[in-house]
ROGU-74940 format. One line per 3 residues: number of its first residue (from 1); their letters; for each residue x negated, y negated, z negated of N, C-alpha, C. Coordinates in pm, 1 decimal. Atoms other than C-alpha are relative to their C-alpha. Layout:
% residues N
NUM> A> X Y Z X Y Z X Y Z ~ ...
//
This chain:
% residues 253
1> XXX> 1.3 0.9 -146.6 -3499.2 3235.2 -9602.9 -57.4 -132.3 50.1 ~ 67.2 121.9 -72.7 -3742.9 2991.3 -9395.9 96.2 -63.9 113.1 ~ -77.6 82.7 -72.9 -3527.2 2779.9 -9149.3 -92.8 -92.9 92.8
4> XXX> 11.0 151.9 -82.2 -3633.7 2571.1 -8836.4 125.5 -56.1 56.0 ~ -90.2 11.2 -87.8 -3403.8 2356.7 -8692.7 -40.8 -109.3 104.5 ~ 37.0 121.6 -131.5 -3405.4 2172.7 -8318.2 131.6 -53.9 8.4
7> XXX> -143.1 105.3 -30.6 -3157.7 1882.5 -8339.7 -20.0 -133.1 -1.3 ~ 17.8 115.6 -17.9 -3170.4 1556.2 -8212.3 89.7 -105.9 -31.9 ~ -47.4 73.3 53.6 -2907.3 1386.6 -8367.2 35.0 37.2 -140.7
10> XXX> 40.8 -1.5 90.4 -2936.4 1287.2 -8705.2 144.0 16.7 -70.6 ~ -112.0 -96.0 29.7 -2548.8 1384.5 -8794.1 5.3 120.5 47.6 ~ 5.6 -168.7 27.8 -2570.7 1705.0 -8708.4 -78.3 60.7 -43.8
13> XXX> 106.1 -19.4 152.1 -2860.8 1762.2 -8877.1 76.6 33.3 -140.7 ~ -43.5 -13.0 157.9 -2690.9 1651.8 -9178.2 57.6 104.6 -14.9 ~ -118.0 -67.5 23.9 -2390.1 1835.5 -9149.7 -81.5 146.1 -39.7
16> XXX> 82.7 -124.1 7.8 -2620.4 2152.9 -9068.4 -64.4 63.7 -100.6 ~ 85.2 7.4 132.6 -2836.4 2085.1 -9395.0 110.9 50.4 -63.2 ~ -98.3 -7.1 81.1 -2518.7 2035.3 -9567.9 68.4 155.9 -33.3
19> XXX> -63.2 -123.6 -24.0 -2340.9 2324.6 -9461.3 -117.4 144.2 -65.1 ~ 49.2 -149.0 52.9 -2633.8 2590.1 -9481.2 -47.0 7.6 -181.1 ~ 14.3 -9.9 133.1 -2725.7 2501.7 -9876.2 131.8 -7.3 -31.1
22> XXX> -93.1 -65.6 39.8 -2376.3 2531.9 -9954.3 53.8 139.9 13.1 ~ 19.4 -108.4 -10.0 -2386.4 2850.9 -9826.4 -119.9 107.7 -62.6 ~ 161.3 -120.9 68.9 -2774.7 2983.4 -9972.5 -38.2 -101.9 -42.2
25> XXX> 83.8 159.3 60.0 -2923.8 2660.5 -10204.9 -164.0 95.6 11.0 ~ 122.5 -52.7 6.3 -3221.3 2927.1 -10142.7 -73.6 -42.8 88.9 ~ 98.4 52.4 -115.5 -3277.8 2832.3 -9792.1 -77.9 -97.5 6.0
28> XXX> 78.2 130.1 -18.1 -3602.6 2640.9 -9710.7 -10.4 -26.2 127.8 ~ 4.1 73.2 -106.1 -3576.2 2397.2 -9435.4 -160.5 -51.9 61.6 ~ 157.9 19.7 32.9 -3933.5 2405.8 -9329.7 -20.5 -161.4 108.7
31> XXX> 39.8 157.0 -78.0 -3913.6 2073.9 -9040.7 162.6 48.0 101.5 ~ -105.3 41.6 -66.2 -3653.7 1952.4 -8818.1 -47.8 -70.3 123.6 ~ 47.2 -8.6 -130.8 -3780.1 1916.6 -8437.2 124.0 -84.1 96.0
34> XXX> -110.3 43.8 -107.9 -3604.2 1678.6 -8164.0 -2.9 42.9 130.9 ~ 12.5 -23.1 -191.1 -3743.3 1779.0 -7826.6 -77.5 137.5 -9.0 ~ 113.6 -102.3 -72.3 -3929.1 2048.4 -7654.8 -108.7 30.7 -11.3
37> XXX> 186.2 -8.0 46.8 -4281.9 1943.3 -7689.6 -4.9 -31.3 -119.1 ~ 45.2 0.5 121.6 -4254.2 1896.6 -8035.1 22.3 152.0 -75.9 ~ -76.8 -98.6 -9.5 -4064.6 2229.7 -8068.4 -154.5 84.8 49.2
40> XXX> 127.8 -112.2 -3.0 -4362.2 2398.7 -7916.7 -117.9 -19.1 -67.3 ~ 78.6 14.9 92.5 -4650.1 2209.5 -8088.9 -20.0 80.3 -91.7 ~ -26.3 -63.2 153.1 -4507.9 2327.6 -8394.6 -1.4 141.3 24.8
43> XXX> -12.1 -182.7 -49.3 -4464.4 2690.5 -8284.2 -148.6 36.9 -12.5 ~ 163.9 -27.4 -10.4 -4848.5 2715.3 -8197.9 -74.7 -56.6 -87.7 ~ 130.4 44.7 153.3 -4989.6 2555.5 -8510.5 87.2 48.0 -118.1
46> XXX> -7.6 17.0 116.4 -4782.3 2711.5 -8760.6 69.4 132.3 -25.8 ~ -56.2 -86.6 38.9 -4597.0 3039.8 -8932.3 119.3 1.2 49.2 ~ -75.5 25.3 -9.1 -4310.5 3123.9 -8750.3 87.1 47.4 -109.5
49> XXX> -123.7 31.0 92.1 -3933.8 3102.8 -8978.1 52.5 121.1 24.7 ~ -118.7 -132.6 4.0 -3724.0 3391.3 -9057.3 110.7 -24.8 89.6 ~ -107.5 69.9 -106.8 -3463.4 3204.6 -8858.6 -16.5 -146.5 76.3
52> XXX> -4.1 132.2 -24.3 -3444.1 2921.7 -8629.5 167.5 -37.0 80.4 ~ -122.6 83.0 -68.7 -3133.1 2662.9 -8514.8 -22.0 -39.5 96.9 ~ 59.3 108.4 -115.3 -3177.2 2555.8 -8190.4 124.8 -87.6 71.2
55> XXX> -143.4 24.4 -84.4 -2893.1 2297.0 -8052.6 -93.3 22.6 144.8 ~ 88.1 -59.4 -141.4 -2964.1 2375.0 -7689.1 1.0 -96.4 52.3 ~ 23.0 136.9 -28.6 -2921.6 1992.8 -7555.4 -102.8 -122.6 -70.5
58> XXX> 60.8 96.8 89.7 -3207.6 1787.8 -7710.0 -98.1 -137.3 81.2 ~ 17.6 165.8 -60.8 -3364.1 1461.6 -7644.9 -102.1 3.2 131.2 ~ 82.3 -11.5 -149.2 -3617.8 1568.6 -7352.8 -6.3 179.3 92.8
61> XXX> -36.1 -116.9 -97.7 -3443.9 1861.8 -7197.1 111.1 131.1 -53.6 ~ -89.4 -38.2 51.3 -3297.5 2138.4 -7309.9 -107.4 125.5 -58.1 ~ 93.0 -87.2 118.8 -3416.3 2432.1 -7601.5 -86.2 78.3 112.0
64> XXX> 6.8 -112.9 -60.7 -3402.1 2717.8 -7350.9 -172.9 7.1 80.3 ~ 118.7 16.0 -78.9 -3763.3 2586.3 -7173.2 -88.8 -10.0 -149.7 ~ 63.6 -29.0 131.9 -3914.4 2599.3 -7559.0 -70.5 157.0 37.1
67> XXX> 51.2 -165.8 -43.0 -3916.1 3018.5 -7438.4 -105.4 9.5 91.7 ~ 83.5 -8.5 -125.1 -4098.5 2910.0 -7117.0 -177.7 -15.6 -96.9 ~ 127.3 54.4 76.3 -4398.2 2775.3 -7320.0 -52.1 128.6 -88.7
70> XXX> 95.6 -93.5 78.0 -4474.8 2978.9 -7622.3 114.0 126.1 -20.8 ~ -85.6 -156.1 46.2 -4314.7 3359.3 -7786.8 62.8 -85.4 -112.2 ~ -77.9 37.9 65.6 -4057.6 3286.3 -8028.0 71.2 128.8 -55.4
73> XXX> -23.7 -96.7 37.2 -4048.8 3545.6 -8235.4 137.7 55.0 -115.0 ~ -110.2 -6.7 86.4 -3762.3 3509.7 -8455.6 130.2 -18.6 35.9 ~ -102.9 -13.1 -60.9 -3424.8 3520.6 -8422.4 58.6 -100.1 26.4
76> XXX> -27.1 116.6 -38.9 -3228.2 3235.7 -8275.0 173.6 -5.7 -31.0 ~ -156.3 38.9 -10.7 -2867.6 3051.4 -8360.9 9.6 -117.2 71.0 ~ -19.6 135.0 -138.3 -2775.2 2790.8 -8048.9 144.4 -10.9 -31.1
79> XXX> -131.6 98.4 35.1 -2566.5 2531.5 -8136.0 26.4 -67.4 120.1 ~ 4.6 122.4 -143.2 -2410.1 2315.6 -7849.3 176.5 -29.2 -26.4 ~ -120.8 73.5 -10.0 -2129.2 2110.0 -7762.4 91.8 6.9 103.9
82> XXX> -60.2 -94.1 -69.2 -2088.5 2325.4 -7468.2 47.2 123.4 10.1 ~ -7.7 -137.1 48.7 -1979.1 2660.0 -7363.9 -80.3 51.1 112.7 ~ 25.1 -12.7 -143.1 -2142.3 2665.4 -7018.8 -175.9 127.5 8.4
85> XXX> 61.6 -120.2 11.8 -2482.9 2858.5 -7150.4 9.6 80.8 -67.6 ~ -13.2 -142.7 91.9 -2322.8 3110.7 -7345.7 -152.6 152.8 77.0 ~ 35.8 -110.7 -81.2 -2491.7 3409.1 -7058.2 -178.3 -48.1 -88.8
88> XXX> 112.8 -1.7 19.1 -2812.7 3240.7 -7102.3 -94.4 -12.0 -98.9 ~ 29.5 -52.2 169.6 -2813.7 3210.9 -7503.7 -40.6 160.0 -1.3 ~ 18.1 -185.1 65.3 -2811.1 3613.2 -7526.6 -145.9 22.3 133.2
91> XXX> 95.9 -77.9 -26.8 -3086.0 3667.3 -7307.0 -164.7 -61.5 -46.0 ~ 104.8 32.2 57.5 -3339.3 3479.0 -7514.4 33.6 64.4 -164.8 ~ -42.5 -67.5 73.7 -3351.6 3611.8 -7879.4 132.2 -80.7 -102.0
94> XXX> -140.8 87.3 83.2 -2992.4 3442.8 -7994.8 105.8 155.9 -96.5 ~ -102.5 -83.1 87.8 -2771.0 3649.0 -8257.7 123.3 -53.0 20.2 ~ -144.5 60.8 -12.7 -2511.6 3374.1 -8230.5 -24.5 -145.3 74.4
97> XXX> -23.6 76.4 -69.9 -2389.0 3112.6 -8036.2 102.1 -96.8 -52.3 ~ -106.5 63.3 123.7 -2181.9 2832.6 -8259.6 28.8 -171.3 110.9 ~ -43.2 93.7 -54.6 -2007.9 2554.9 -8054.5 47.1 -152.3 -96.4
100> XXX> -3.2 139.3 64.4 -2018.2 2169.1 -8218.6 208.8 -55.6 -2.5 ~ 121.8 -38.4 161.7 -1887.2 2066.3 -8485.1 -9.4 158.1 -43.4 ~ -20.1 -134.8 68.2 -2017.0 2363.8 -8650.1 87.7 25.0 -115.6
103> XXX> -125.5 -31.7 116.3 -1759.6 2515.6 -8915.9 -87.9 93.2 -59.3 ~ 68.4 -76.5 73.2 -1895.3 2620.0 -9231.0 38.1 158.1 41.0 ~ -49.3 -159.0 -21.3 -1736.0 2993.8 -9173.6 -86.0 25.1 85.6
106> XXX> 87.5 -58.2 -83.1 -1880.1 3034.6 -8845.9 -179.9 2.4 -5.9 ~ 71.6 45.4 17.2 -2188.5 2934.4 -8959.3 -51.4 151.4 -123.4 ~ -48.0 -171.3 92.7 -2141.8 3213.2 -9245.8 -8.8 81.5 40.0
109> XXX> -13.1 -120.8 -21.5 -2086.0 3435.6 -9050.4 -117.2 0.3 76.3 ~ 113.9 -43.0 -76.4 -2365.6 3399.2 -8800.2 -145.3 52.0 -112.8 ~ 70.1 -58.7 84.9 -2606.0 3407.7 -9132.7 25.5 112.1 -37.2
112> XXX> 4.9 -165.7 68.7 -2445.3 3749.9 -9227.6 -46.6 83.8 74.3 ~ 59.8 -65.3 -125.4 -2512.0 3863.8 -8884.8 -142.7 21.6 -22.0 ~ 140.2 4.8 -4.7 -2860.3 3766.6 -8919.0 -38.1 99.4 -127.6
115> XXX> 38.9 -65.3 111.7 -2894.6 3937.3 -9294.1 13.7 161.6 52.2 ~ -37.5 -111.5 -45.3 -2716.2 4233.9 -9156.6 -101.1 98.1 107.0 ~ 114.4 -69.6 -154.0 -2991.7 4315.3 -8838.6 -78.2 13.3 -114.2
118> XXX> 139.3 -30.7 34.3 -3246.4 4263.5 -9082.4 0.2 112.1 -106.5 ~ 67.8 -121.4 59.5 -3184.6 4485.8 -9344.8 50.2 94.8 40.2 ~ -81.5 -118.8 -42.9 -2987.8 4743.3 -9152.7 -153.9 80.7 115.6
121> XXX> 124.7 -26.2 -81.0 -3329.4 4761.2 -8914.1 -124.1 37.3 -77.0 ~ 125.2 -29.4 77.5 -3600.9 4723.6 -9196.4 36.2 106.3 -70.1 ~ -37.4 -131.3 83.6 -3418.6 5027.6 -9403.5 -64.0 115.4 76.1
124> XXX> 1.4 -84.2 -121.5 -3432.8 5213.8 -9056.7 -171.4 18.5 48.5 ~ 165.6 8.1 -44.5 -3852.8 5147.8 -9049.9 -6.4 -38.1 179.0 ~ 22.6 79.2 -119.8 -3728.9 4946.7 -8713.0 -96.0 -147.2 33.3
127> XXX> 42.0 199.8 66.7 -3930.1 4607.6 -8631.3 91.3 -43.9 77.7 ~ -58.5 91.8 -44.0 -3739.5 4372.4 -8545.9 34.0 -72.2 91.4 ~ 15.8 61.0 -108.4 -3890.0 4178.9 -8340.4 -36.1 60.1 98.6
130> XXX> 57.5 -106.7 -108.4 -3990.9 4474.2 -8107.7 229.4 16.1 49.9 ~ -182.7 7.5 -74.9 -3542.8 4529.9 -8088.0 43.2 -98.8 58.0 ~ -81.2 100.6 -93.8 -3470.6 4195.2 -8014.3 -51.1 -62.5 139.0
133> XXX> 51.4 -5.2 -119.8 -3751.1 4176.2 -7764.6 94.9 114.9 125.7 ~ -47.2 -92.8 -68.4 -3614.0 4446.9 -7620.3 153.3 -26.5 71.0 ~ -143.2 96.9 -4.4 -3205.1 4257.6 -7621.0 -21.6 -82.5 108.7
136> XXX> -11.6 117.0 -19.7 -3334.8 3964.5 -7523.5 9.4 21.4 106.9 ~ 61.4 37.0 -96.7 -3513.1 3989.6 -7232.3 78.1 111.9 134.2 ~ -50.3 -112.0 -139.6 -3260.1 4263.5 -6995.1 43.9 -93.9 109.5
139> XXX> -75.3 48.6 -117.0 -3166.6 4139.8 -6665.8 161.0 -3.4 -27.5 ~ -155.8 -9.4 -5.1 -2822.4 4033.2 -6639.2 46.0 3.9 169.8 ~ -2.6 -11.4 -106.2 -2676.0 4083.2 -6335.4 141.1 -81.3 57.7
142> XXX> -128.9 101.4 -69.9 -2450.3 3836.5 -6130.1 66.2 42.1 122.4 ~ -128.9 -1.7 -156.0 -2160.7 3854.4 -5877.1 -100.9 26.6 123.3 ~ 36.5 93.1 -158.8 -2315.9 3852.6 -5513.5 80.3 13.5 119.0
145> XXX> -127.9 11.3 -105.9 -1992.4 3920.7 -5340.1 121.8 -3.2 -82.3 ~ -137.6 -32.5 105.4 -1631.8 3884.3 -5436.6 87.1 68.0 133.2 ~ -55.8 -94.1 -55.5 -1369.9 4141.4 -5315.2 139.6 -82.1 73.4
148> XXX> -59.6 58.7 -24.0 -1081.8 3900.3 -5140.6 121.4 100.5 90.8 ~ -81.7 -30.4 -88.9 -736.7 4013.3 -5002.8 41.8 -136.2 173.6 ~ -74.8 125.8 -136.0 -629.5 3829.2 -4610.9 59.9 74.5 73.7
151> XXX> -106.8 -107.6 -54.2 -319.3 3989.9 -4522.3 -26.3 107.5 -22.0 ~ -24.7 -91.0 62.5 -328.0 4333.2 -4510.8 -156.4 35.8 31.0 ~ 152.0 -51.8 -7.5 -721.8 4321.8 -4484.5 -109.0 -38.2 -123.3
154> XXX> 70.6 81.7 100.6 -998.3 4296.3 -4750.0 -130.5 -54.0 34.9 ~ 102.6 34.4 -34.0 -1272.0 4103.7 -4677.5 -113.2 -39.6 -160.2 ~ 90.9 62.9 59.4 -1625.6 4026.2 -4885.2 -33.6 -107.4 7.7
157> XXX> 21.7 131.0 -47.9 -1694.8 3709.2 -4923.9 -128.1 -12.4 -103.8 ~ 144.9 18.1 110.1 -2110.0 3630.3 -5029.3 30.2 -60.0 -59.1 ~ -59.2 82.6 110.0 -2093.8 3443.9 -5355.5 -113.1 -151.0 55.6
160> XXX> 63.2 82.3 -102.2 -2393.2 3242.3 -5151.2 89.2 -106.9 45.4 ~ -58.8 83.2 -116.9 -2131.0 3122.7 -4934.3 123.5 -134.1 -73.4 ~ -96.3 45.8 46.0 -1905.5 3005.4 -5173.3 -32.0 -149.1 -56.9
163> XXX> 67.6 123.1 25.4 -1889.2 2613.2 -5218.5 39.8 -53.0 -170.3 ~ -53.3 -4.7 166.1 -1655.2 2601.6 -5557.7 126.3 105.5 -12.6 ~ -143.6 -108.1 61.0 -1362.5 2794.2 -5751.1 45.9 -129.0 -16.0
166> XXX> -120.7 81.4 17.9 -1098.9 2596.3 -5798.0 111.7 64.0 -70.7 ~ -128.8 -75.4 39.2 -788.6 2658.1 -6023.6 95.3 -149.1 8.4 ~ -103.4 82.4 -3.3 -489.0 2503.3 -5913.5 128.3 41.1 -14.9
169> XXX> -142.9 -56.6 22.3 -133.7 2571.2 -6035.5 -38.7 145.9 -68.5 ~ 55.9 -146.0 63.1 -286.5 2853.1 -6240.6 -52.4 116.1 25.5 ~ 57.1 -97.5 -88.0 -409.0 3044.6 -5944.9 -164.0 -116.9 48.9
172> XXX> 117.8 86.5 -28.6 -785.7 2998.2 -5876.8 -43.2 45.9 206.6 ~ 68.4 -15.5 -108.1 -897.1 2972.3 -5506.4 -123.1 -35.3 -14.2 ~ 142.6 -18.7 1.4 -1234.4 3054.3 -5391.6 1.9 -77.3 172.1
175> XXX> 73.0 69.2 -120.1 -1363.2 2767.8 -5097.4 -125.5 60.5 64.0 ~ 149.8 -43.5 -13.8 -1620.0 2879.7 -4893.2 -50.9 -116.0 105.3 ~ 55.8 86.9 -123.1 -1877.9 2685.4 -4640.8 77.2 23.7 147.4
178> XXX> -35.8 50.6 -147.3 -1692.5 2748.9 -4350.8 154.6 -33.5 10.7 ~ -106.4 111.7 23.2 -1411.0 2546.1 -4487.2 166.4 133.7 -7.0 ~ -93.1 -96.3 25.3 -1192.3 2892.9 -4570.6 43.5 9.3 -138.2
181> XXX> -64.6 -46.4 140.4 -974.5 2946.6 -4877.4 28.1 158.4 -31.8 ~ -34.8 -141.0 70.6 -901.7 3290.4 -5052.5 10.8 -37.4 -153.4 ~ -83.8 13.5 141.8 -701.6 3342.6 -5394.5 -106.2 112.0 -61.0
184> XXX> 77.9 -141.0 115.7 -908.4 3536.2 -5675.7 111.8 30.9 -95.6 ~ -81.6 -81.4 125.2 -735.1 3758.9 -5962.6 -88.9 -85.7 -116.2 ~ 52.1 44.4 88.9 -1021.3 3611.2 -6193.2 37.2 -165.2 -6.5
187> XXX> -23.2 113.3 68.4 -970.7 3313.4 -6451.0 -170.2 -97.1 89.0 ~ 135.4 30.7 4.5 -1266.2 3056.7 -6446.3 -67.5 53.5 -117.5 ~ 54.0 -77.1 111.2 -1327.0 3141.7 -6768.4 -85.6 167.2 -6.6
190> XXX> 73.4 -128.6 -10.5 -1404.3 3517.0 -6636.3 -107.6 -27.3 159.8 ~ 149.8 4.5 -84.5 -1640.2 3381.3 -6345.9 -92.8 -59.7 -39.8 ~ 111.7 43.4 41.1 -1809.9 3154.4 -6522.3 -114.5 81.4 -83.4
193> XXX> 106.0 -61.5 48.7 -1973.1 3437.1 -6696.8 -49.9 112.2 88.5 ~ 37.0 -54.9 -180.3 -1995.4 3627.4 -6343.8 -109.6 -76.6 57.9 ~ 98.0 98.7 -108.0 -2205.3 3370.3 -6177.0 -149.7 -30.3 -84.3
196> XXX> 55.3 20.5 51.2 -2526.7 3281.3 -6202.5 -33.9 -136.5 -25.5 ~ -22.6 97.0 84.4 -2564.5 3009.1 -6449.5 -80.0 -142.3 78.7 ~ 143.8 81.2 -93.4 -2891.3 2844.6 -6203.4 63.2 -42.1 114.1
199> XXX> -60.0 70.8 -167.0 -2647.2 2800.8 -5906.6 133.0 -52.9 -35.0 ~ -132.0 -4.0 55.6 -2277.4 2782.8 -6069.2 -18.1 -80.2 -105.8 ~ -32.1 154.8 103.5 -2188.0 2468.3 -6310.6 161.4 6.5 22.9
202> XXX> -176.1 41.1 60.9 -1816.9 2459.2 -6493.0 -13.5 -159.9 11.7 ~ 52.8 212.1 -25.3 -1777.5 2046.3 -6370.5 69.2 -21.7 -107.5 ~ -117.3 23.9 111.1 -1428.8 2053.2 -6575.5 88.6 130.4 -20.0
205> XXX> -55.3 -114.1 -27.0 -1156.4 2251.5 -6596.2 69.6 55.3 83.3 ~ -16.6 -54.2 -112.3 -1053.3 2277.0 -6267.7 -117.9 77.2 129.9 ~ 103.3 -1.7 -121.4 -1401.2 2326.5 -6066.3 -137.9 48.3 -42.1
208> XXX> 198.0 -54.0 0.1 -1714.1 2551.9 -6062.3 -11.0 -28.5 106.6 ~ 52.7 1.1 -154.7 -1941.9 2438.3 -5795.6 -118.7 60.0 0.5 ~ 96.1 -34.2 -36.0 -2222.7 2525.1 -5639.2 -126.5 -56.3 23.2
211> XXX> 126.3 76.5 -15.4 -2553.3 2378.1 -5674.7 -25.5 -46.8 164.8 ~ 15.3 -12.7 -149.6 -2601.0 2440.8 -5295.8 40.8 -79.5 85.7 ~ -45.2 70.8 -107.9 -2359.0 2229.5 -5163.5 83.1 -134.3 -79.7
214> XXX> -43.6 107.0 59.1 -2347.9 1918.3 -5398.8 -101.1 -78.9 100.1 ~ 59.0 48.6 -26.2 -2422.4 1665.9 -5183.7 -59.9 -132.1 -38.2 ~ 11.1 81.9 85.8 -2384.1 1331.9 -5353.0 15.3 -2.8 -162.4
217> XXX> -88.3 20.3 109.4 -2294.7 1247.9 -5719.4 -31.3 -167.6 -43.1 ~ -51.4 146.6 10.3 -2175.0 882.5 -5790.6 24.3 0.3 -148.9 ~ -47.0 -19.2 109.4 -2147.7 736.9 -6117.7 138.9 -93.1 -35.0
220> XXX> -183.7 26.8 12.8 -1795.6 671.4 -6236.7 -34.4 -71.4 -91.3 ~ -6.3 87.1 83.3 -1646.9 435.3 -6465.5 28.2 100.0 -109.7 ~ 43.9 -57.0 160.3 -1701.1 508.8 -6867.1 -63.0 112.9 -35.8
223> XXX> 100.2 -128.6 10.3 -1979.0 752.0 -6802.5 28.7 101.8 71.5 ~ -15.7 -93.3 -2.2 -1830.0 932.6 -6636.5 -74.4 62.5 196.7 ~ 64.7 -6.3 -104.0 -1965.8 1092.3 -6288.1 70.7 99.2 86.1
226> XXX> -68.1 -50.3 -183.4 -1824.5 1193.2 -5904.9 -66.6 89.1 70.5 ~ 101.8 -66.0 -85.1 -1951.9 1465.8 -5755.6 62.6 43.6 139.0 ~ -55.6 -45.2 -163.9 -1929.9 1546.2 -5348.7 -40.8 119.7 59.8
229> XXX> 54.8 -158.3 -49.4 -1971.8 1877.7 -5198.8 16.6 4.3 192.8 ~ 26.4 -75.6 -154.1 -2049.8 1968.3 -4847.1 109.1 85.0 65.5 ~ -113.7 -108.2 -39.4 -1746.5 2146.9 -4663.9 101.9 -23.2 -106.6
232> XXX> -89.1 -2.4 52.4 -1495.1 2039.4 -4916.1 15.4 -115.1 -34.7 ~ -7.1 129.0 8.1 -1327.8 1732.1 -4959.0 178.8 -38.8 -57.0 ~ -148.2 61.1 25.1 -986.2 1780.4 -5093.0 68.5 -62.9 -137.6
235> XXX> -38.1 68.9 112.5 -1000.8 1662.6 -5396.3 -150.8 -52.3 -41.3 ~ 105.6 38.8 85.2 -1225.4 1470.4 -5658.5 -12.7 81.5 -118.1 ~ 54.8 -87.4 91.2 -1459.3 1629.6 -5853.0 -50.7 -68.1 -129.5
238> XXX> 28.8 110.1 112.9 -1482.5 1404.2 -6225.4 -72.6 99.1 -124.6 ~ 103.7 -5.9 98.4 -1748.4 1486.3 -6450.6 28.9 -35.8 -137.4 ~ 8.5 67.8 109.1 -1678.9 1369.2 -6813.1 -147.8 -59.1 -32.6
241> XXX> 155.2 63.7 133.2 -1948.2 1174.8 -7038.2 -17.9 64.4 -53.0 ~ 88.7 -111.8 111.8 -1982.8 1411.5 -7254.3 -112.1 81.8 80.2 ~ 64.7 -99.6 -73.9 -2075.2 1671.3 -6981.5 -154.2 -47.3 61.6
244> XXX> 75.8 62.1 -33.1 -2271.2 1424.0 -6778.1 -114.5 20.1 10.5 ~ 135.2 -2.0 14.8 -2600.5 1445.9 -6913.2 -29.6 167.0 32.3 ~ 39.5 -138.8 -45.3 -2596.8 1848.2 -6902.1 13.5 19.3 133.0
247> XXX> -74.0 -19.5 -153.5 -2446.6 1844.6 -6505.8 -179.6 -88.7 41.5 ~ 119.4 68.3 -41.1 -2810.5 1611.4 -6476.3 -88.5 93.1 -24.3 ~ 73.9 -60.9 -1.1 -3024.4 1835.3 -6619.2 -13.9 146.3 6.7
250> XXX> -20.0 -134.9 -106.6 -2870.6 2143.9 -6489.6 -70.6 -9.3 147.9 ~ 60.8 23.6 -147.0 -2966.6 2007.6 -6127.7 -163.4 -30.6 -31.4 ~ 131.8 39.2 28.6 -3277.3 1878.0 -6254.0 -118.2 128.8 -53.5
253> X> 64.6 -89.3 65.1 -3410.8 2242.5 -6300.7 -129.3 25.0 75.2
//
């Protein structure tokens, strides 16, 4: 099995190396890619890999704009240290989605996955890459209203309008721009894969906001970063360091 992988730091690399020849000493590692434009270079001058790794955070942007550029015909495993583009892993050709550090098992298992399509498809005189074209690329379809109880009335509320979710005390309220609250039944965990990923950002674990109505963001002490929203002001919105850099080049789309 041919192997690319896109990873910009040189421990996870290893680990990655490490891990997949303890699993197949067959696999060949054909190059190891840090950014985007090298990531496509290579694509257009060379045979694509039975499989490629892509972490989806790399040193000049992120994988997912690799698709914008050239076809990528093989199947994809996205590594990250988030969980925030799960939605938008599956609609490029991803089999699996493996959250940092990777664990040999899961790692295992996403290769069986991958063995499994291929010969369960090539037996079948399917191609391959004509099915996962076909996977990849469906519309997904996002929220654009949510269903809200207010007293004994239900109102719609556009998802447009909405400035963040909030979960507080284990109940999540939904803020909107004209400075109104309403209680949802859904977790964040079940909107964040509701929303669409281009307007909606998990900050932490209290707060999806809304692209729309971030008005400032300040940077905090030990990396970490403040964000201000338009119509809402009752609390602070804290960013981690880790997150940081993705919450930048989420906006930066």
């Amino acid at each position: 099995m041919k192997v690319l992988i896109v990873e910009d730091e040189a421990p996870a690399f290893r680990r990655l190396e490490k891990i997949l020849l303890e699993i197949d000493q067959s696999i060949e590692i054909l190059e190891v890619l840090d950014s985007v434009e090298d990531t496509v270079k290579w694509v257009k001058n060379h045979e694509q890999p039975d499989l490629a790794l892509f972490d989806i955070q790399i040193s000049d942007g992120i994988s997912f704009q690799i698709f914008d550029q050239v076809e990528i015909k093989c199947p994809v495993i996205f590594t990250t240290a988030f969980d925030e583009y799960l939605l938008k892993a599956f609609k490029v050709n991803s089999i699996d989605y493996l959250l940092k550090p990777i664990k040999k098992e899961d790692l295992e298992g996403a290769l069986e996955k991958y063995r499994n399509l291929r010969v369960n498809f090539s037996q079948n005189g399917i191609d391959m890459s004509a099915l996962l074209s076909q996977i990849s690329f469906t519309d997904t379809k996002y929220k654009s209203r949510f269903l809200v109880k207010q007293g004994d009335k239900m109102l719609a509320i556009r998802t447009d309008d909405i400035v963040c979710f909030q979960s507080k005390h284990g109940v999540v309220h939904i803020n909107t721009k004209n400075e109104k609250t309403y209680l949802s039944d859904f977790t964040l965990d079940d909107l964040i894969n509701q929303l669409d990923p281009r307007l909606f950002y998990r900050a932490n674990r209290q707060f999806i906001v809304n692209a729309d109505y971030i008005s400032t963001i300040h940077k905090h002490f030990k990396g970490k970063l403040l964000i201000e929203l338009i119509h809402f002001s009752d609390e602070q919105i804290l960013v981690s360091s880790e997150k940081a850099t993705s919450l930048k080049q989420w906006l930066d789309q």
